[in-house]
gemmi code that builds the backbone of each chain (N, CA, C; Angstrom):
import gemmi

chains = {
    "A": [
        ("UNK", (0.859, -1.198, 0.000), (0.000, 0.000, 0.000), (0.894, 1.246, 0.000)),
        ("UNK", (1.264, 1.819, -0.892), (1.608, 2.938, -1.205), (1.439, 4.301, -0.294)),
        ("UNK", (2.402, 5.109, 0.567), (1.243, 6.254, 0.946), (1.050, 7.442, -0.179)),
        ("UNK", (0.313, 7.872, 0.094), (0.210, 9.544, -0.661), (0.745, 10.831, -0.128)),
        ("UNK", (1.965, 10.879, -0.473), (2.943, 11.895, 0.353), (2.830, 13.357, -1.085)),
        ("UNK", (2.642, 14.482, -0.402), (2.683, 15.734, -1.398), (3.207, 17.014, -0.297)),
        ("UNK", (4.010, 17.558, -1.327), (4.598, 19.491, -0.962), (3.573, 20.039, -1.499)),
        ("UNK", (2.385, 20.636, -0.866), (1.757, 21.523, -1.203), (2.160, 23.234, -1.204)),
        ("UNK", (2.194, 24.063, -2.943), (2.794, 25.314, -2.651), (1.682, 26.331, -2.430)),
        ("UNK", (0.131, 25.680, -2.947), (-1.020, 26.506, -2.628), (-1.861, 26.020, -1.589)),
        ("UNK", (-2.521, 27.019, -0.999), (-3.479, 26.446, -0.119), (-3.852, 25.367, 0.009)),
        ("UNK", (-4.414, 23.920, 0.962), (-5.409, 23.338, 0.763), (-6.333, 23.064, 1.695)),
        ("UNK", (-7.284, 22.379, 1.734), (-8.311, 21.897, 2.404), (-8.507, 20.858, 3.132)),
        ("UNK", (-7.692, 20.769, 4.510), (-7.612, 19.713, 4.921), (-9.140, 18.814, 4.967)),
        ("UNK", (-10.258, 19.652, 5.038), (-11.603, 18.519, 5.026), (-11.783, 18.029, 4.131)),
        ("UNK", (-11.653, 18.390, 2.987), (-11.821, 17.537, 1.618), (-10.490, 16.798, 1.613)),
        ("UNK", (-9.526, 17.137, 1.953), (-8.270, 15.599, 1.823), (-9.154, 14.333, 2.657)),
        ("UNK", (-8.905, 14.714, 4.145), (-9.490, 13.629, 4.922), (-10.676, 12.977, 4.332)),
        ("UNK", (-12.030, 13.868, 3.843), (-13.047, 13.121, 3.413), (-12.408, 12.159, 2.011)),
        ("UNK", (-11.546, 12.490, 1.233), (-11.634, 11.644, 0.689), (-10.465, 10.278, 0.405)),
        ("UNK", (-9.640, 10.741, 1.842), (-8.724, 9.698, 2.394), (-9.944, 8.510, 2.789)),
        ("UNK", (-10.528, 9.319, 4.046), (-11.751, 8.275, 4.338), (-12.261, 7.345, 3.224)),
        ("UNK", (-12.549, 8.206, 2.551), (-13.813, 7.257, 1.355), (-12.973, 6.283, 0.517)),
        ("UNK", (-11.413, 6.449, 0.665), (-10.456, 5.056, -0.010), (-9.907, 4.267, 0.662)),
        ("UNK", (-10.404, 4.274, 2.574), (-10.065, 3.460, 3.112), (-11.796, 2.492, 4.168)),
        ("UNK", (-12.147, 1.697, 2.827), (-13.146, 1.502, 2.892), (-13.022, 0.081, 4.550)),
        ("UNK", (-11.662, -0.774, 4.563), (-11.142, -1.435, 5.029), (-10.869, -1.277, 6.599)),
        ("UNK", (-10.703, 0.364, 6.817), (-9.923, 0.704, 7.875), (-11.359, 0.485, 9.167)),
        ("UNK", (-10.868, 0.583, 10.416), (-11.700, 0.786, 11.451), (-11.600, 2.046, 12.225)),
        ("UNK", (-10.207, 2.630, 11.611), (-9.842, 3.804, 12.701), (-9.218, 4.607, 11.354)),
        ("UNK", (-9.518, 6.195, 11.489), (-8.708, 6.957, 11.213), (-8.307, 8.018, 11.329)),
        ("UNK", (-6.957, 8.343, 12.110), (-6.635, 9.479, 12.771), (-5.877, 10.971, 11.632)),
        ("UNK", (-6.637, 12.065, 12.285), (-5.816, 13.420, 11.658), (-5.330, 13.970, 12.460)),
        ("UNK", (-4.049, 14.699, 11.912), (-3.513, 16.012, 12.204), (-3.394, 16.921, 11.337)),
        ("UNK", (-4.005, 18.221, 11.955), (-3.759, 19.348, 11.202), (-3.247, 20.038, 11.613)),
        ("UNK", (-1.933, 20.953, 11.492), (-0.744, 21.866, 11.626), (-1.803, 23.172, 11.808)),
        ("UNK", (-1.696, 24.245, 11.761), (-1.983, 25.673, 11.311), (-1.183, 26.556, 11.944)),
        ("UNK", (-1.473, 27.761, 10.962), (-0.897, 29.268, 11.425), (-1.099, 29.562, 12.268)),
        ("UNK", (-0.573, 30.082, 13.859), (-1.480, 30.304, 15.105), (-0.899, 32.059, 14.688)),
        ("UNK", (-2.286, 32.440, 15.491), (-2.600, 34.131, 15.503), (-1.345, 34.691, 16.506)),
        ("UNK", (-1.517, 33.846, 17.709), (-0.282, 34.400, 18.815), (0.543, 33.591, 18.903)),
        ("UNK", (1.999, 33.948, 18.528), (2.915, 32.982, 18.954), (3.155, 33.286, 20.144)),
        ("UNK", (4.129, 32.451, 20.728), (4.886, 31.797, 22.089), (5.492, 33.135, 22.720)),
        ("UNK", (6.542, 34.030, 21.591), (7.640, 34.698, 21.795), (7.018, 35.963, 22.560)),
        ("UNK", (5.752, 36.278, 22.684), (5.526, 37.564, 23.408), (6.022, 38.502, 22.374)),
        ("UNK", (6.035, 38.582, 21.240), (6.580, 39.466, 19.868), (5.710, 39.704, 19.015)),
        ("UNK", (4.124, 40.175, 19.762), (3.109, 40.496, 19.016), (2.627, 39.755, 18.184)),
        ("UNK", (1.730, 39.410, 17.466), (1.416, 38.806, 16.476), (1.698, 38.492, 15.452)),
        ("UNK", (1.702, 37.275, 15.036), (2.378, 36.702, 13.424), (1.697, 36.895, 12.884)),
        ("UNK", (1.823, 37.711, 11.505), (1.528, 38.077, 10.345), (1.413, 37.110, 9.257)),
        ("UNK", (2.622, 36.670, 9.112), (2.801, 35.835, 8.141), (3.470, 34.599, 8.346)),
        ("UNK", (3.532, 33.311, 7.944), (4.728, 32.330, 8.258), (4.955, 31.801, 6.717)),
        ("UNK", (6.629, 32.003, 6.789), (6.621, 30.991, 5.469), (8.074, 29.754, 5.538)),
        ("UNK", (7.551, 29.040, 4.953), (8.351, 27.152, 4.754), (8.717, 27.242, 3.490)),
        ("UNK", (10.379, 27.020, 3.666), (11.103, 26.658, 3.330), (11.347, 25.543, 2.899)),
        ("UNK", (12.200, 25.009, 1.458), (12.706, 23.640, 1.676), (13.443, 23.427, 0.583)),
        ("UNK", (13.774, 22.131, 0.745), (15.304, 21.743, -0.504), (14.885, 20.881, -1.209)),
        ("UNK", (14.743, 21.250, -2.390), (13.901, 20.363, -3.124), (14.460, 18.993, -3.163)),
        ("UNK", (15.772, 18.538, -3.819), (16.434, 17.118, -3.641), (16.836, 16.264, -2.351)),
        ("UNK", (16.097, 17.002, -1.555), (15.887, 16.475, -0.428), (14.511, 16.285, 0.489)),
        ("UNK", (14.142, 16.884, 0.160), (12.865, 17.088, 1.027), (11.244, 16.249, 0.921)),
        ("UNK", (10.895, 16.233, -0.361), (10.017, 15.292, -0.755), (10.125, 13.619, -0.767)),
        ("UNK", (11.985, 13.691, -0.923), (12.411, 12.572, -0.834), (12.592, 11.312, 0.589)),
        ("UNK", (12.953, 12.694, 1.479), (12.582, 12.424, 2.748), (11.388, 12.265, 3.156)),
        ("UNK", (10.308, 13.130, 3.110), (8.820, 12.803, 3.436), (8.557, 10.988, 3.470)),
        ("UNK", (8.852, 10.781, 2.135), (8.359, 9.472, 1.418), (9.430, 8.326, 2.395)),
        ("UNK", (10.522, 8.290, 2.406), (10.923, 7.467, 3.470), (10.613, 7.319, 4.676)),
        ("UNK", (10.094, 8.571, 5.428), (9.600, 8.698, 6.544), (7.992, 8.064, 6.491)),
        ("UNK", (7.075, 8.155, 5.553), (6.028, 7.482, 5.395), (6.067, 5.910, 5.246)),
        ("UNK", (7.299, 5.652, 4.305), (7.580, 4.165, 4.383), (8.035, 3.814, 5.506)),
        ("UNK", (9.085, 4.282, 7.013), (8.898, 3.991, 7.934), (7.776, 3.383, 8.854)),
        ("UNK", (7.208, 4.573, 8.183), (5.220, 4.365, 9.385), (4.659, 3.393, 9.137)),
        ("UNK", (4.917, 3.035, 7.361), (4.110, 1.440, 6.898), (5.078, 0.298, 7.507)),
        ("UNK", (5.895, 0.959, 7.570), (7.311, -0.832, 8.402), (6.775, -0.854, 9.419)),
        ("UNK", (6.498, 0.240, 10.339), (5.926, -0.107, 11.747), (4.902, -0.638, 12.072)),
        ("UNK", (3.827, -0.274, 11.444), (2.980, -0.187, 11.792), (1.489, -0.872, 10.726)),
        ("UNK", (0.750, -1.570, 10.568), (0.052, -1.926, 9.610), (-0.834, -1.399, 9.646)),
        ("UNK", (-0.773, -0.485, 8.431), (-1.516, 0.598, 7.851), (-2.578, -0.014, 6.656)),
        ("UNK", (-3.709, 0.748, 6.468), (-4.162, 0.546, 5.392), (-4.453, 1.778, 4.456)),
        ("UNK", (-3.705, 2.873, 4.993), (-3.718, 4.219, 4.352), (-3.086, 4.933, 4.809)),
        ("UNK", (-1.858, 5.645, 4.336), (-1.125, 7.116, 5.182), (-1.049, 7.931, 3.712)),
        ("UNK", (-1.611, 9.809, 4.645), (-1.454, 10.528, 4.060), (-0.696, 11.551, 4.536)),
        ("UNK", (-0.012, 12.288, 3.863), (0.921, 13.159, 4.540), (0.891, 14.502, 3.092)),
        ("UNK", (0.471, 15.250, 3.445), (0.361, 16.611, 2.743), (1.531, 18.063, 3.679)),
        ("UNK", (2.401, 18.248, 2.976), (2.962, 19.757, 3.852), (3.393, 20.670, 2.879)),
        ("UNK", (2.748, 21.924, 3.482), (2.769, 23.526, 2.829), (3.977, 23.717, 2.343)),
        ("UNK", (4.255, 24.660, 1.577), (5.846, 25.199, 1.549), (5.357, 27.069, 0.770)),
        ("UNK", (6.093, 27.843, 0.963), (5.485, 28.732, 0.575), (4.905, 29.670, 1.870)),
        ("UNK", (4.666, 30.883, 1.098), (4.250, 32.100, 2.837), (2.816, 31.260, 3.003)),
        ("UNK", (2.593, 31.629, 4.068), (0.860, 31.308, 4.666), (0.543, 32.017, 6.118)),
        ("UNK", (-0.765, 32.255, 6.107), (-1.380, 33.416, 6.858), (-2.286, 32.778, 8.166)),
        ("UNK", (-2.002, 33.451, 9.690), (-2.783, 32.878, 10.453), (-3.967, 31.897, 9.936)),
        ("UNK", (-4.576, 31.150, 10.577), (-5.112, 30.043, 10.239), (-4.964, 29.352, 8.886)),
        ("UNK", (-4.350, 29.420, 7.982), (-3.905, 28.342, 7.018), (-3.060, 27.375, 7.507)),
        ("UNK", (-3.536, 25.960, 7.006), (-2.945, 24.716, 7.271), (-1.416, 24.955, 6.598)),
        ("UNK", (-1.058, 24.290, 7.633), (0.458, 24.041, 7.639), (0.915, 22.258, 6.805)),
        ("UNK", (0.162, 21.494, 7.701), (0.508, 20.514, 7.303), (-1.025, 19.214, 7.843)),
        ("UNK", (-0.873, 18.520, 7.227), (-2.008, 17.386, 7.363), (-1.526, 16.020, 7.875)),
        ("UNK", (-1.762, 14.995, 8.439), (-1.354, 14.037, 8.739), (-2.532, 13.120, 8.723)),
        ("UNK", (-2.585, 12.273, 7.948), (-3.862, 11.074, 7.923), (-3.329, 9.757, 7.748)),
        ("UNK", (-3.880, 9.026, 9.144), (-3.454, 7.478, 8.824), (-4.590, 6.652, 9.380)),
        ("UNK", (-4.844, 5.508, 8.630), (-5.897, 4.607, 8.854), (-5.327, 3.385, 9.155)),
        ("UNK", (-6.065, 2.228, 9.841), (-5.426, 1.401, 10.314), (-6.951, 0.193, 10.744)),
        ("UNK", (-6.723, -0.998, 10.513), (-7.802, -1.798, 11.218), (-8.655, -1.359, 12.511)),
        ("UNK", (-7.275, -1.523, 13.052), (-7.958, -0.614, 14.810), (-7.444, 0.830, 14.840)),
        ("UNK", (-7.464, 1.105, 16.140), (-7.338, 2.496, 16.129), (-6.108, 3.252, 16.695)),
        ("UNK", (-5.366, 2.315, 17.479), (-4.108, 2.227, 18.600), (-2.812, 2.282, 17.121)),
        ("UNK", (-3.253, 1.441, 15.981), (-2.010, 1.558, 14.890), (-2.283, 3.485, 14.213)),
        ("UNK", (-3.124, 3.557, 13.964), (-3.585, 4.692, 13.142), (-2.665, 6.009, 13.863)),
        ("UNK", (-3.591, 6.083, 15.535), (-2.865, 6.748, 16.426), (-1.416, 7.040, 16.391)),
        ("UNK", (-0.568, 5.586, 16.658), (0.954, 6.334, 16.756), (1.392, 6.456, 15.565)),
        ("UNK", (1.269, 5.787, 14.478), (1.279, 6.187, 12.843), (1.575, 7.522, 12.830)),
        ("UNK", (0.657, 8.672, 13.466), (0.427, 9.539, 12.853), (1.402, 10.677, 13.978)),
        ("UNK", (1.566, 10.292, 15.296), (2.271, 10.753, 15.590), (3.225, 10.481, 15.429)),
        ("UNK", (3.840, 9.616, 15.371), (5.217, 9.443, 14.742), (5.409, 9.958, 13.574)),
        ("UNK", (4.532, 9.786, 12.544), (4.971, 11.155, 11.063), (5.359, 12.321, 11.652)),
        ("UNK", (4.279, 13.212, 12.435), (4.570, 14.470, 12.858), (5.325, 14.856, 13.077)),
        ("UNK", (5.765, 13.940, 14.680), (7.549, 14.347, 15.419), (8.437, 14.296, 14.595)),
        ("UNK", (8.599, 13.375, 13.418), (9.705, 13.788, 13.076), (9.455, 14.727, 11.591)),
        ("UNK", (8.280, 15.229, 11.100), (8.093, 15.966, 10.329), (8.730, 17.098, 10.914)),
        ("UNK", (8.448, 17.864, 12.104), (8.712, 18.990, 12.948), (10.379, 19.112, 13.152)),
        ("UNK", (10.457, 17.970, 13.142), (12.036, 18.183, 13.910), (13.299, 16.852, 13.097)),
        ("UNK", (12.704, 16.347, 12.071), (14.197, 15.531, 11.139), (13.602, 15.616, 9.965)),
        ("UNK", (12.666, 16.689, 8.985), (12.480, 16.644, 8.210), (12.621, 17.880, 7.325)),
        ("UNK", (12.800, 18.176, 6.414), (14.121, 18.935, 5.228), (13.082, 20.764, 5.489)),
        ("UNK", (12.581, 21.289, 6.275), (11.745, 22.603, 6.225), (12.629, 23.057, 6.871)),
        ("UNK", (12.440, 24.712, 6.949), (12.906, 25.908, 7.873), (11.855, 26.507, 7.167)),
        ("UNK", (11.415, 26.949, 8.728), (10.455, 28.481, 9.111), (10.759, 29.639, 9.406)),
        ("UNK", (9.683, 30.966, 8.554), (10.719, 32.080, 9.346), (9.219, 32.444, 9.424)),
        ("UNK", (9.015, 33.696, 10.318), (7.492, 33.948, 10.356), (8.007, 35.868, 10.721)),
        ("UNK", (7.109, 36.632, 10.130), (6.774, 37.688, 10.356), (5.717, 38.483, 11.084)),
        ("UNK", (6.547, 39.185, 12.309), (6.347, 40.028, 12.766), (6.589, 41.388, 13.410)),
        ("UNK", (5.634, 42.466, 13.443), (6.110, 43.942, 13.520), (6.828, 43.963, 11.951)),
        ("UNK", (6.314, 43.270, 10.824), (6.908, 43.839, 9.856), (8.276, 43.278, 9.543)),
        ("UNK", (8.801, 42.377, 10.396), (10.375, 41.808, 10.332), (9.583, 40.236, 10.034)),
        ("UNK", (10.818, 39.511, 9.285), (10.888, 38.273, 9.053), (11.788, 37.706, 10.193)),
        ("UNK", (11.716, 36.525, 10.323), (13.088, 35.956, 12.245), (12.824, 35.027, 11.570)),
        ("UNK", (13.737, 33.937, 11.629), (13.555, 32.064, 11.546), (13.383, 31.587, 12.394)),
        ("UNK", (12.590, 30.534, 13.169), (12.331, 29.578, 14.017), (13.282, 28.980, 14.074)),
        ("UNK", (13.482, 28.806, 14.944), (14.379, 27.919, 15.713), (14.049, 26.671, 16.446)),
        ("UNK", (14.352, 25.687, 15.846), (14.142, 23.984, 16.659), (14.058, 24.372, 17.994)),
        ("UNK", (12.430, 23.644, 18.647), (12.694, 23.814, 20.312), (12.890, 22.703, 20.915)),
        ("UNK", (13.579, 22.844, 21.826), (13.842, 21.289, 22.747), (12.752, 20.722, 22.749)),
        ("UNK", (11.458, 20.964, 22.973), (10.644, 20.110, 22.992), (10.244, 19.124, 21.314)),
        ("UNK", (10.495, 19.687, 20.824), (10.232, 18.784, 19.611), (11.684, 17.670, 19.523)),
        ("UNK", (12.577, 18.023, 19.754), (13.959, 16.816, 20.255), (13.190, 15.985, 20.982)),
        ("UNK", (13.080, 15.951, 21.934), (12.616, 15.281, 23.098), (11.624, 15.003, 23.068)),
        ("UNK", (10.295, 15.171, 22.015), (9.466, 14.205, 21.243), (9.796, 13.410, 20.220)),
        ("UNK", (11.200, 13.590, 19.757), (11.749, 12.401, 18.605), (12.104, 11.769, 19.480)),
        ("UNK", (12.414, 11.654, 20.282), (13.428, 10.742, 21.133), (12.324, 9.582, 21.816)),
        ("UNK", (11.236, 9.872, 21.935), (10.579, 8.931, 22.166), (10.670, 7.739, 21.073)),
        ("UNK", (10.572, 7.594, 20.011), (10.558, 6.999, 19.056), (11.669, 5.818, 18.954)),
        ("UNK", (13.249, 7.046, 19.280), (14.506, 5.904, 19.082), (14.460, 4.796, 20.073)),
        ("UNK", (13.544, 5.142, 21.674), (14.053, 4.038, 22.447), (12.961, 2.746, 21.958)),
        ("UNK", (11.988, 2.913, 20.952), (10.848, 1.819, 20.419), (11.373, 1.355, 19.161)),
        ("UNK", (11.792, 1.016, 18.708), (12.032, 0.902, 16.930), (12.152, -0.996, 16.913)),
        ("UNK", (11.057, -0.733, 15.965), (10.308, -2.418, 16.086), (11.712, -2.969, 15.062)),
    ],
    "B": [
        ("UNK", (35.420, 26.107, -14.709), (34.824, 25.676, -13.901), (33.742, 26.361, -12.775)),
        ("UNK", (32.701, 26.002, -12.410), (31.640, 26.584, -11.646), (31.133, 25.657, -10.896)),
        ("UNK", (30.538, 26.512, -9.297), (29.928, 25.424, -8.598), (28.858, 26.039, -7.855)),
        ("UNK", (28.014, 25.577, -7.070), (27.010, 26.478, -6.600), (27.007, 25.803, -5.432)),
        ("UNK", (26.876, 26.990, -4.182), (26.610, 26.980, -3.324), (25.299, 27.110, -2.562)),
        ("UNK", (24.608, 26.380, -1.762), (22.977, 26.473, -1.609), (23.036, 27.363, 0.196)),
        ("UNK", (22.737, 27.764, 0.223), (21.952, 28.237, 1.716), (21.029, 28.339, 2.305)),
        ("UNK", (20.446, 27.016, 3.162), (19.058, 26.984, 3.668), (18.962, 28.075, 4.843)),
        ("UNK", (18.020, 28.340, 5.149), (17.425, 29.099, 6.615), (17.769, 30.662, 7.014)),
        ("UNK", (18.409, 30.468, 8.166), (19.283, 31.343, 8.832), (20.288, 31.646, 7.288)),
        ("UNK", (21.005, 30.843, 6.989), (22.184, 31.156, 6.275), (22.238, 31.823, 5.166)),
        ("UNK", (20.827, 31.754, 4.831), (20.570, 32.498, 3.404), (20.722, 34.012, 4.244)),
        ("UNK", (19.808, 34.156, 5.213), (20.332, 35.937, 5.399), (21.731, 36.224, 5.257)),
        ("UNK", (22.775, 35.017, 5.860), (24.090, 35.002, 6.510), (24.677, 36.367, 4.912)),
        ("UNK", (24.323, 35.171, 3.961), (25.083, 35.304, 2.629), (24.472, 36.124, 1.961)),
        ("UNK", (23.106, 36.068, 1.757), (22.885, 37.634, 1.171), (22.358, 36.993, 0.097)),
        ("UNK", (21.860, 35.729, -0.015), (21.169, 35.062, -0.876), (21.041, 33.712, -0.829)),
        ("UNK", (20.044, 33.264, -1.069), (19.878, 31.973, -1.463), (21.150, 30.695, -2.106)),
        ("UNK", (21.472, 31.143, -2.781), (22.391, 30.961, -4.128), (23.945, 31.412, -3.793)),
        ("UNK", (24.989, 30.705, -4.493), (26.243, 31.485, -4.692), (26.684, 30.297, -6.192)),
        ("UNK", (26.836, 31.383, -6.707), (28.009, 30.406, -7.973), (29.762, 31.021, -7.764)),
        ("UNK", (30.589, 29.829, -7.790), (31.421, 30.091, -7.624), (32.649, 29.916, -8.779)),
        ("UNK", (33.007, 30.492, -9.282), (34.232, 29.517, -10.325), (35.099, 29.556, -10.133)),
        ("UNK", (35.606, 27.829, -10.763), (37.248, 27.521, -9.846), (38.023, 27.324, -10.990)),
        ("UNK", (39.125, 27.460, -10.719), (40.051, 27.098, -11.771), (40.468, 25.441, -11.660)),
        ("UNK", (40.153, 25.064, -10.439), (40.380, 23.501, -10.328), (39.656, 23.164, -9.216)),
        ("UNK", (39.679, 21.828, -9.359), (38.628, 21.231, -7.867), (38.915, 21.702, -6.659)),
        ("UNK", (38.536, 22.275, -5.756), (38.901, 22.553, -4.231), (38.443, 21.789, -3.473)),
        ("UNK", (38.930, 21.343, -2.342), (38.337, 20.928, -1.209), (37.784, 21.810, -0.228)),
        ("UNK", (36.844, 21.815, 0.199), (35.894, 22.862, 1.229), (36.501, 23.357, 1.863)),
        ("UNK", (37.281, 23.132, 2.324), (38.403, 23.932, 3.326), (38.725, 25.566, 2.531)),
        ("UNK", (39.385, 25.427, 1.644), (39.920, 26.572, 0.561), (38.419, 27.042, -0.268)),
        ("UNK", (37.375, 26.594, -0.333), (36.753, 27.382, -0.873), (35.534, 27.891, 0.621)),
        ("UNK", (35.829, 27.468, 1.959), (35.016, 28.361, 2.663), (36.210, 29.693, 2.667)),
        ("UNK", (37.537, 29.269, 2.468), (38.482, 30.492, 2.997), (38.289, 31.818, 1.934)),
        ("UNK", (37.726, 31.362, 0.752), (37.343, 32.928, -0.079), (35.832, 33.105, -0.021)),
        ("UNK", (35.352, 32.671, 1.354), (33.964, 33.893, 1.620), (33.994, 34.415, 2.391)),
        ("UNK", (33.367, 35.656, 3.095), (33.174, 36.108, 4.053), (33.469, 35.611, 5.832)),
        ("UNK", (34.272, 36.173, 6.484), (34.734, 35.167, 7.367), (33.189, 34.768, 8.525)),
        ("UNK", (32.618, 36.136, 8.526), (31.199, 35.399, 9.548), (30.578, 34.499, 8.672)),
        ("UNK", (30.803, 34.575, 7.414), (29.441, 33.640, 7.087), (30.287, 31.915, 6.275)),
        ("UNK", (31.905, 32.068, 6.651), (32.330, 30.657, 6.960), (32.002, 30.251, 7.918)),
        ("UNK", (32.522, 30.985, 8.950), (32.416, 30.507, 10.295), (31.043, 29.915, 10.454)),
        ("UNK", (29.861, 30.536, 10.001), (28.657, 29.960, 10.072), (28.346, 28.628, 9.738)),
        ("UNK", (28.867, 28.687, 8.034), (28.719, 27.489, 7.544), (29.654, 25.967, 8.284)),
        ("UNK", (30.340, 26.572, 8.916), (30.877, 25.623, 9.727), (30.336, 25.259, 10.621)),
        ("UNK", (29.557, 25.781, 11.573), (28.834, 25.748, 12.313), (28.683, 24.134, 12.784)),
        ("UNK", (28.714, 23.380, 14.302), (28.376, 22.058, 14.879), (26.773, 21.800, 14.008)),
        ("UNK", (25.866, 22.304, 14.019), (24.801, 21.852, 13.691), (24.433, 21.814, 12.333)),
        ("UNK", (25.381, 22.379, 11.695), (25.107, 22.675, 10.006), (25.231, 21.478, 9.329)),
        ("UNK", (24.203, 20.929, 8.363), (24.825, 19.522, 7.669), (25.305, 20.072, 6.134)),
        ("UNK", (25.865, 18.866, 5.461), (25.691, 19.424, 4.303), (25.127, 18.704, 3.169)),
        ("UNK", (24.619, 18.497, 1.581), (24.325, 17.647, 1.204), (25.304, 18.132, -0.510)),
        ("UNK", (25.665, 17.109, -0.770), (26.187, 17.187, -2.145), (25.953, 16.451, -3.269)),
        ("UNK", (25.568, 17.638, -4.312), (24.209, 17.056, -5.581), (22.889, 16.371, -4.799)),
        ("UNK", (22.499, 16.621, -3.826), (21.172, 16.746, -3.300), (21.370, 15.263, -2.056)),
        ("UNK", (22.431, 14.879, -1.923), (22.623, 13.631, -0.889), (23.530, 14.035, 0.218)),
        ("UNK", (22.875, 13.458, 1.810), (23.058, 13.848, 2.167), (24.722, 13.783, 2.687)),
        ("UNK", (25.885, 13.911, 3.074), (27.118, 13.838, 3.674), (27.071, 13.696, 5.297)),
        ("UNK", (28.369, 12.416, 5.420), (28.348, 12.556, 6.742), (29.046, 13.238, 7.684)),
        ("UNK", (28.680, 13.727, 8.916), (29.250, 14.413, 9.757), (30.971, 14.548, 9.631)),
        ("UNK", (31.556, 15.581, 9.449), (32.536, 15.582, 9.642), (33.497, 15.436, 8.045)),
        ("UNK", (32.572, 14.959, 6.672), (33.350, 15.421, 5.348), (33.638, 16.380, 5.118)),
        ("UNK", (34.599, 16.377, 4.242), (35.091, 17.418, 3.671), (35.496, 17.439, 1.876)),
        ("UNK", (34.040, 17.349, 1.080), (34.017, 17.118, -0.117), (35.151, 18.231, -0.810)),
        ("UNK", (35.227, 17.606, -1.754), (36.695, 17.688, -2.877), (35.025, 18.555, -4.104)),
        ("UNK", (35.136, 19.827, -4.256), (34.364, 19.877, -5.136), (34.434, 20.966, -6.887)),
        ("UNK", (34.161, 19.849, -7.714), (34.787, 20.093, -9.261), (33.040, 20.587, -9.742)),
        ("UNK", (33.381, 20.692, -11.449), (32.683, 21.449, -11.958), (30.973, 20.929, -12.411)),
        ("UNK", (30.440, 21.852, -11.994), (28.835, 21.338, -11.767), (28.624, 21.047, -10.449)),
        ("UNK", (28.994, 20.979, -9.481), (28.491, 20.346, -8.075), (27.822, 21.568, -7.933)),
        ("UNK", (26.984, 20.724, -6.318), (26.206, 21.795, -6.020), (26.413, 21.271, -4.229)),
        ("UNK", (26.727, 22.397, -3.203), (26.650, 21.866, -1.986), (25.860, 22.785, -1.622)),
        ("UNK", (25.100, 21.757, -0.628), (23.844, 22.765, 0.414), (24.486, 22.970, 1.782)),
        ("UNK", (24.296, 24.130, 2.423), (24.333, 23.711, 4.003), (23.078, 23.757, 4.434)),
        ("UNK", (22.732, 22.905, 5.667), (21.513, 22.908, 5.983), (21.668, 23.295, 7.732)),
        ("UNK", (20.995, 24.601, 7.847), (20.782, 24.399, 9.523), (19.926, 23.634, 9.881)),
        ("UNK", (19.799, 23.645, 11.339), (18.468, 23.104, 12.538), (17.049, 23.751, 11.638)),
        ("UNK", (16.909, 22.052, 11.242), (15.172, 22.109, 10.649), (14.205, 22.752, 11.678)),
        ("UNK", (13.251, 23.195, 11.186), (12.098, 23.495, 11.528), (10.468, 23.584, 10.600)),
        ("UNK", (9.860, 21.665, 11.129), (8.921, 22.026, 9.896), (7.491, 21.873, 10.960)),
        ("UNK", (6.768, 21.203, 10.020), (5.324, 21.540, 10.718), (4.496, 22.535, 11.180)),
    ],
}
model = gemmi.Model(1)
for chain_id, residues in chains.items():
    chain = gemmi.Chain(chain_id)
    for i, (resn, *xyz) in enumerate(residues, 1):
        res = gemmi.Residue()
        res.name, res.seqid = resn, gemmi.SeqId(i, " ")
        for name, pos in zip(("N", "CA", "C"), xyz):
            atom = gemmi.Atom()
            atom.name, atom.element = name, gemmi.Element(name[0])
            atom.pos, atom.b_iso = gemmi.Position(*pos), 0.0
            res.add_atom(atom)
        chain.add_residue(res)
    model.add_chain(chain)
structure = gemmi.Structure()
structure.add_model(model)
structure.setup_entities()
């Protein structure tokens, strides 16, 4: 089973992906989403984000996605993973990124999908910079997203 | 001879672009071609956390590619996606 891994550079719709992830996993019993978005207030106490935009390397980055999805199918028996992520500026509440995985039960679907994420966030080929007060800054990896990959290395089936 | 240099993230401000083409008169090893850029923005590219990838694969910690005409090296800082 193949997943459906895509760099999206325009908008999309995470309800119409999922609805029609759903409707091709006629098989599954469980199926879990994540949706990323633009938040209005960031963390930094630096007024409001304006804008955020993702970065990435092209001979690397899509290429990675897709190994990291074939990971999730080694682990885990899937009967559907989808993985959609932005690249390009995007504006408070626009999706960032999508995460859909289906699974017989519901316990595979679940860590499936967190495990895409963590390491989407933190071992996968993006840089963020986001604007505010009119300035562009880059994000910077936070310990906490380390220390949600790290859950992963001490399990590896 | 020509080679291009890539700069993800942070580093693209470093350099002042995305991009660098460089031309050599012969293959260099990274060493001699960080020594004719800018010294903050070697020092950067040197950087513990910086990786690099050459013709789009990635290199391991601690190479030091030999690079001739057509290559292309990336540095990559500390990702940040999702």
């Amino acid at each position: 089973m193949p997943a459906d891994v895509r760099l999206a550079e325009a908008p999309f719709v995470p309800d119409a992906e999922i609805g029609a992830f759903a409707r091709a996993q006629p098989q599954a019993g469980g199926l879990v989403s994540f949706t990323g978005q633009v938040r209005v207030d960031g963390p930094a106490g630096a007024g409001d984000v304006e804008a955020l935009e993702l970065r990435h390397y092209p001979p690397l980055t899509l290429p990675g996605m897709r190994a990291l999805a074939d990971e999730a199918l080694a682990r885990w028996t899937l009967t559907g993973l989808l993985i959609v992520h932005r690249i390009g500026v995007m504006l408070p509440g626009d999706p960032i990124v999508l995460v859909c995985a289906a699974a017989r039960h519901r316990r595979e679907a679940f860590a499936a999908a967190d495990f895409a994420m963590d390491h989407l966030k933190s071992e996968s080929w993006f840089w963020k910079r986001e604007k505010r007060g009119g300035l562009w800054r880059w994000v910077e990896p936070r310990a906490q997203d380390h220390a949600d990959l790290s859950r992963w290395q001490n399990a590896r089936a | 001879m020509t080679i291009k240099l890539v700069f993800l993230g942070r580093l693209e401000d470093l350099a002042g672009a995305g991009e660098m083409l460089l031309p050599l008169d012969e293959p260099q090893a990274l060493p001699a071609i960080l020594a004719g850029l800018p010294a903050d923005l070697a020092a950067a590219l040197q950087g513990p956390k910086v990786k690099l990838a050459l013709n789009g694969a990635l290199l391991p910690p601690g190479a030091e590619p030999v690079l001739a005409d057509g290559d292309e090296l990336a540095f990559l800082p500390p990702v940040s996606g999702g």
